[in-house]
N, C-alpha and C positions, 0 to 999 in steps of 0.2 A: 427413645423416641427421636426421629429424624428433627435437626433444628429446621428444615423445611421439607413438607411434602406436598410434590403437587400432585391429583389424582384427576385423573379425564381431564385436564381444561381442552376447553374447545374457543376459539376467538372466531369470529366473521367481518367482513367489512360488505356493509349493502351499499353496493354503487345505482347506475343508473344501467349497469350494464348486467347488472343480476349481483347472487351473493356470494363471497369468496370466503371460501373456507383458509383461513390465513394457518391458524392450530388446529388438528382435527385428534381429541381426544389424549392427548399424549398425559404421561405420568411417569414421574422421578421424583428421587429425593435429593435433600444436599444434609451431610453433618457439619455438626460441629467440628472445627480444626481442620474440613477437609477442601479440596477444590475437585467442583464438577463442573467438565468444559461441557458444551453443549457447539456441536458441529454441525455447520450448514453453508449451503451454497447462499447468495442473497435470493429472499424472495421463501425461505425454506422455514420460517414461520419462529425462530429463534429468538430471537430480542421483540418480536410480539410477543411472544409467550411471557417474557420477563417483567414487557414496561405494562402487562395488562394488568399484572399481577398486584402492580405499584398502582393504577391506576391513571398510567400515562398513553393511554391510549384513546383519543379524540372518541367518544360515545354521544351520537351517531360522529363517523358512518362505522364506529368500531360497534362488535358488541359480544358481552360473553355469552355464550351458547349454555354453558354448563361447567363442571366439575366445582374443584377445591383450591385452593392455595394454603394451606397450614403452616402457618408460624408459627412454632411451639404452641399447636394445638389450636391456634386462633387464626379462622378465614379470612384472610387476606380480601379475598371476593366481596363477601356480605359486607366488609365496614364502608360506613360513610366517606364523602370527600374530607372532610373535618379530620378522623379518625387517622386517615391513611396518611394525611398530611403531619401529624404527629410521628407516624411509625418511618414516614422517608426521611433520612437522613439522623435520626436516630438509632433504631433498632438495624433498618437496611439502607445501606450507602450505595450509589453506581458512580463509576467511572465510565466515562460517553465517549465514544471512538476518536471524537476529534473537540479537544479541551479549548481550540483557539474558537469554535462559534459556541461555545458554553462557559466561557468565561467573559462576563461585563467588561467589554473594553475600557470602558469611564470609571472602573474601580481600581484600587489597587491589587496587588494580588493580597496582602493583609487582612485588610476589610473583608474580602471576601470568602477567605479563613476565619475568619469570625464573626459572621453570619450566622452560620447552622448552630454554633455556638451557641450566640446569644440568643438565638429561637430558642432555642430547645435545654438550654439551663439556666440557672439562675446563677449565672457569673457576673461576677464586672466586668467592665473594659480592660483595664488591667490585668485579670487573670484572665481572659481571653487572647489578650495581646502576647502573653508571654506562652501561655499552651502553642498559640500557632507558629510561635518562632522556633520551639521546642520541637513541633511535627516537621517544621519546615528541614531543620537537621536530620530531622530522622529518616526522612524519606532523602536525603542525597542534594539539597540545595545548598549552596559555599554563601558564606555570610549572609542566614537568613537574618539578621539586625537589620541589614543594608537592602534586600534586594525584595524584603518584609514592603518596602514603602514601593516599589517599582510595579509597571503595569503588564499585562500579559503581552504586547506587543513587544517586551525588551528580552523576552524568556523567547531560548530555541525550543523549537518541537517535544524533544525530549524533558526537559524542565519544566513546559507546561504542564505536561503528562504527570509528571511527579507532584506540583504543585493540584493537580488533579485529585490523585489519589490523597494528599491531606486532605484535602478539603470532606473526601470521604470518609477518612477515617476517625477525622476531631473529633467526633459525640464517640468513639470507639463500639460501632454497631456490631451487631451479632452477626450478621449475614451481608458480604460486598459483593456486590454485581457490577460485571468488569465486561464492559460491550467492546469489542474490537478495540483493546486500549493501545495497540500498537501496530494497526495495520499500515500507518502512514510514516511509518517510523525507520530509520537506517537498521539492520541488521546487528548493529552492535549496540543501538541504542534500544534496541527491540528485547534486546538478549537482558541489558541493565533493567530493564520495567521489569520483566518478566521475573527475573531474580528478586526485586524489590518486593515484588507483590508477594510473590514464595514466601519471602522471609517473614515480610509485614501479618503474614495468613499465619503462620508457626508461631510469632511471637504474641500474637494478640488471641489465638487460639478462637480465629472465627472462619465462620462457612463462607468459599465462595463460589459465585457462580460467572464464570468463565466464556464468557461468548467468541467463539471464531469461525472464520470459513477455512482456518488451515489446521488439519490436523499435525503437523511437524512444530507447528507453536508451545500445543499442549504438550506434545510429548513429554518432556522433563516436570513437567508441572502438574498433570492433572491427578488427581486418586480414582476418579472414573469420570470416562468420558461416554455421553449422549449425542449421537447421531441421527440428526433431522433431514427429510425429505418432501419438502412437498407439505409441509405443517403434520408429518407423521414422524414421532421416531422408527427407525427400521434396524437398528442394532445399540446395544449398552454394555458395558460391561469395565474391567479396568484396564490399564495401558499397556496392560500384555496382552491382553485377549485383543482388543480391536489391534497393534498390531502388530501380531507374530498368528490371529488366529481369527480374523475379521472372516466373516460368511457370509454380510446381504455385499450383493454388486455395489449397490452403490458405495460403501466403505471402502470395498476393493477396489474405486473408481477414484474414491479421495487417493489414496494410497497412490493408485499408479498414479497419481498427477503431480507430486512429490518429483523437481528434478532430482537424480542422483548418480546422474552416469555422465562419461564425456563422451564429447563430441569424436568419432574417429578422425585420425591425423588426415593431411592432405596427401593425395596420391604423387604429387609433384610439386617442386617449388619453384612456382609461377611467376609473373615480371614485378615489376612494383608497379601497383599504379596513385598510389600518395605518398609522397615522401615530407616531413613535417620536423627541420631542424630549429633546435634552441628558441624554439614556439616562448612566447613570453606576451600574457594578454593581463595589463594591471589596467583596473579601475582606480582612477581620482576620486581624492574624498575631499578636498579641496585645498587652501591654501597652504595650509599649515601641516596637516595630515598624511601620514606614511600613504601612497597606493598600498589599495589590495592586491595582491600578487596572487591573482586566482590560478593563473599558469605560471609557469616561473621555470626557462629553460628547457621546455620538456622535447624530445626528440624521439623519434618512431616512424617505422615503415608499415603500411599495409599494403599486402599484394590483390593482383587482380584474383577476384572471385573468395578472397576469405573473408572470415567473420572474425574483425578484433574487439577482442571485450577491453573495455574501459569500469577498473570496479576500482570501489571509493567509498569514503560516508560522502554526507550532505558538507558540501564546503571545501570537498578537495580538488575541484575544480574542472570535473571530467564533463561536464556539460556544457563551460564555459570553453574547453579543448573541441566539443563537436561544434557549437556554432562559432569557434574560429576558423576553422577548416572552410565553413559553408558561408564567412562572412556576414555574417548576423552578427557579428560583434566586431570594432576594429581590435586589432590585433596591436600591441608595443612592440614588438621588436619578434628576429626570427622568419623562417619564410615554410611556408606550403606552397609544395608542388602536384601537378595534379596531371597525372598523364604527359608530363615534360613543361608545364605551363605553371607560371608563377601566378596561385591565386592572390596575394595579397594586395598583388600590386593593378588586379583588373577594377574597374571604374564604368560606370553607367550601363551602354547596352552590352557593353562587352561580358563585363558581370552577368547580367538579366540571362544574357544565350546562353554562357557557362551554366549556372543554376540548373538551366534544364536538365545537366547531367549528373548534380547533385541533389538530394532530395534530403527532407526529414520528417521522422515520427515523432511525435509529441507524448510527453509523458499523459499529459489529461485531455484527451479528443475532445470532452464536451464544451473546454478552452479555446480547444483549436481549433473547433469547426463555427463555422459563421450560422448563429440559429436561425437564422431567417432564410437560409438556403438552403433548398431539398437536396438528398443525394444527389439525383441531377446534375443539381448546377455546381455543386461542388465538385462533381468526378469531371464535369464539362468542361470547368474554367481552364484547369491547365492546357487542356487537350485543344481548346480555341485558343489559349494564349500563343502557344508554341507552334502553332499552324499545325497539331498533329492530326486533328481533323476539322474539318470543314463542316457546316451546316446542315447539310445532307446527310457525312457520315456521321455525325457525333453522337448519337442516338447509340448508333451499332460497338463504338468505344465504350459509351460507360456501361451497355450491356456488357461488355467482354469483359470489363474490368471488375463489376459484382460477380460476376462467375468465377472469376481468379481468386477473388476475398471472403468468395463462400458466401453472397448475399441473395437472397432471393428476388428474382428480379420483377418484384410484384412491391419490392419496397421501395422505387426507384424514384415514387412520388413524396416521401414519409420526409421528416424535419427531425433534426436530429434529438432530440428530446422523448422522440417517439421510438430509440434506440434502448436497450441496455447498454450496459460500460463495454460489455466483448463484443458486440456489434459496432457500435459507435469507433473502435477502435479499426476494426478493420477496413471502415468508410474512410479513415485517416489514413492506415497503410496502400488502398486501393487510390487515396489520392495521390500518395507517394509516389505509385509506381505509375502514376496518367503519363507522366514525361518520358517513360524510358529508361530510369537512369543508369546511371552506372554504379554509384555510390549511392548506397544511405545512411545517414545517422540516426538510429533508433536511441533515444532518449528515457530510459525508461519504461518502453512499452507498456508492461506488464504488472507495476509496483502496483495496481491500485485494483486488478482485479480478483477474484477468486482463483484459486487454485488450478479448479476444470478448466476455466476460462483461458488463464495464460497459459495451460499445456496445451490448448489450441491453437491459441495466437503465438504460440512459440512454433508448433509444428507449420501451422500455418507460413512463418516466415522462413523458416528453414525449405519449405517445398517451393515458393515462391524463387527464393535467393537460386535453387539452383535453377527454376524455370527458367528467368530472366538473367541470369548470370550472373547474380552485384557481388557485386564487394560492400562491406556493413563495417561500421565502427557502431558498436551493440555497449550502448553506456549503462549503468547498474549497478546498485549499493549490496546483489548480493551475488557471492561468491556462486551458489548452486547451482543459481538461473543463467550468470553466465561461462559455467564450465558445459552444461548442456547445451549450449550454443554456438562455443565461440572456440574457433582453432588456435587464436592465443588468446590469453590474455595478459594487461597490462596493470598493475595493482598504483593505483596515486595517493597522494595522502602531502596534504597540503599543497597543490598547484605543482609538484613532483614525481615523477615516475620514481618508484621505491626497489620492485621486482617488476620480472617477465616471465613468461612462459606459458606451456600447455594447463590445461588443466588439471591433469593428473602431476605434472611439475610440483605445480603449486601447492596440489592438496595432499600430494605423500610428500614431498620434501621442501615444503616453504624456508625461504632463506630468513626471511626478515618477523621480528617480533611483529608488527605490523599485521603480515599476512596472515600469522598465527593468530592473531587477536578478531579479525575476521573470517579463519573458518572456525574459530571457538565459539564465536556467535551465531552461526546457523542451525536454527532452532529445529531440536532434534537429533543432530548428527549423531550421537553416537548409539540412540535406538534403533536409528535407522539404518546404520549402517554406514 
């Protein structure tokens, strides 16, 4: 007998706007020992399916239609709230996509390893206190004695995450449910969870259920994977079949959205149009204390009309190198030059006019965009700042500019909330490109969306860049996304340039342990090819 079977669940939400069928009859199981990812775009009824199961789903406006959830044989569905709150976090554990708003800022991270704990056995303090210093080693935390008494705000991304999965594992349940544990996470720290949980799932010899929008995640990981559409599954089977032998479109859809190829070379080599020596941008930590050396000496050219990748983890300072270039940050020492023109040394308006010819994408548009302003005003403001159009014509500007972003020009009125993340994102890019520029700094674009998603908003900038002619500085923690883009790329690693080159340079003959340590981490590689 499966450690979980679910048979027809069906989930709905009654709005005001009629009923949504969020699950519509789907059925899997999951074993013991084993992991079943479960694949889907957002919106595709996946982690409903899961938190319904648990009974984390608001009822109204949630509600179950019908089927089963079996838990060794026991309906998940029929028990009481009492009941289910006994079986969460004992019997079944989740890991939540983002551990920093599911961790109690006001606790320590200790206490709250030993919570589920002391709910749910009859320990002391003391054999609780020593269990979660025990988990905290186990799962990859360096002097958990000491970091046992610290708060979630002193832990990086990746450490919350692991400090996460204790917390699920302490009662040692039969079945862990793992929602997007690493969508927000660098590539190489993406690669360390993934491995952990592998490991954590083999030594403890329990079932897990695996939630992602990327199929290249599961790859190494999964025993069978379930592919959702629409609150339907539309293809199952295990990680050979879905891929060396996928048959619904849409699978073949996740698949082709997988970057895996380079970008072809440039047909000629072009003038420079940014030149950027012994760049050096430290933040002050105050009197007594070293500066961060976010950049430190870095030196590089980009020519007119190419795309240079900037790849890196979180904290090697390739973000901190775009908004030096575009002055959003003072710069310590070193100079950028911009078309023959020293930017570091322009000041007020002279600045503001330059700008017009540089622009940036933001990693999170719905940060970036002002919510109180419609597309509209958003696409408008530059276009009236810079006198690019006038009152009469501006209308006809941000019409041309949603046609260029793929927006339909019937959203022209809509606030950005009333966006998806791949919409909202391209209201960002079409802001970018209000001024003209010549240059952009793409930030991230694409880290935060689905798969289908940033193979749009990829192709999308790729047909734009050659429409308008830019030249891009394209920043990004992952190798794939920026060989699919980018005519070189620059690898950083500490406020340092490490290696350079093409992408095929880099991913058939990497110089540096470094660069090998980042394409070992791109989840999939070598199933995929």
């Amino acid at each position: 007998m499966a450690l979980l079977e679910v048979k027809d669940l069906a989930v709905s939400f009654v709005t005001r706007m009629g009923t949504n069928k969020a699950v519509d009859g789907i059925s899997f199981s999951v074993d013991t020992g084993k992991i079943t990812a479960i694949i889907g775009e957002s919106g595709s009824g996946k982690s409903v399916a899961c938190y319904s199961m648990l009974g984390l789903v608001p009822m109204p406006p949630g509600r179950i239609d019908g089927g089963q959830a079996l838990l060794e044989g026991n309906d998940l569905l029929k028990m009481s709230e009492a009941e289910l709150r006994e079986i969460r976090g004992r019997d079944v554990a989740m890991i939540f996509q983002d551990p920093m708003t599911c961790l109690n800022p006001f606790m320590t991270i200790g206490k709250q390893l030993m919570e589920p704990l002391l709910y749910h056995k009859d320990v002391s303090q003391a054999d609780a206190r020593k269990r979660a210093v025990e988990l905290l080693e186990e799962v990859g935390i360096r002097d958990p004695d000491t970091t046992f008494e610290n708060y979630p705000h002193q832990f990086s991304g990746g450490m919350r995450q692991r400090v996460m999965i204790a917390m699920a594992l302490i009662n040692e349940p039969k079945l862990l449910i793992a929602d997007e544990p690493t969508t927000a996470l660098d590539v190489t720290i993406q690669a360390q969870i993934l491995k952990l949980i592998a490991e954590l799932q083999t030594k403890r010899d329990i079932g897990v259920i695996f939630i992602s929008h990327d199929l290249a995640v599961v790859a190494d990981i999964a025993d069978q994977i379930v592919v959702m559409q629409q609150g339907k599954i539309v293809e199952g089977g295990d990680s050979d079949h879905i891929f060396h032998h996928a048959e619904h479109p849409y699978t073949q859809k996740l698949l082709a959205a997988i970057p895996a190829d380079s970008k072809a070379p440039m047909a000629a080599e072009p003038e420079t149009l940014i030149e950027v020596k012994n760049l050096r941008t430290w933040f002050d930590q105050g009197k007594n204390a070293e500066p961060v050396k976010a950049v430190n000496d870095v030196s590089f050219d980009i020519k007119r009309g190419e795309v240079l990748g900037l790849v890196g983890e979180s904290g090697s300072g390739k973000s901190t190198i775009g908004r030096s270039i575009l002055r959003l940050v003072n710069v310590t020492g070193g100079s950028v030059t911009f078309d023959g023109t020293e930017v570091t040394g322009l000041e007020g308006s002279d600045l503001k006019n330059f700008r017009r010819r540089m622009q940036m994408i933001f990693q999170d548009p719905f940060a970036s965009l002002n919510p109180r302003m419609t597309v509209f005003d958003t696409l408008a403001e530059p276009l009236l700042l810079h006198g690019i159009e006038n009152r009469k014509s501006v209308s006809s500007g941000v019409l041309k500019l949603m046609d260029d972003v793929g927006l339909a020009r019937n959203f022209v009125r809509k606030y950005p909330h009333e966006f998806s993340g791949g919409q909202r994102q391209r209201i960002a890019i079409g802001r970018a490109l209000a001024t003209r520029p010549e240059f952009i700094v793409a930030d991230e674009p694409v880290s935060a969306l689905d798969v289908t998603i940033q193979a749009q908003i990829l192709d999308l900038m790729q047909h734009l860049g050659k429409e308008y002619g830019l030249t891009m500085l394209f920043v990004s923690h992952d190798l794939a996304v920026v060989r699919h883009l980018a005519d070189r790329i620059l690898v950083l690693y500490k406020g340092e340039v490490v290696e350079q080159g093409t992408g095929d340079d880099l991913f058939e003959r990497p110089q540096q342990d470094y660069t090998r340590q980042l394409l070992s981490s791109i989840p999939g590689r070598a199933l995929l090819g």
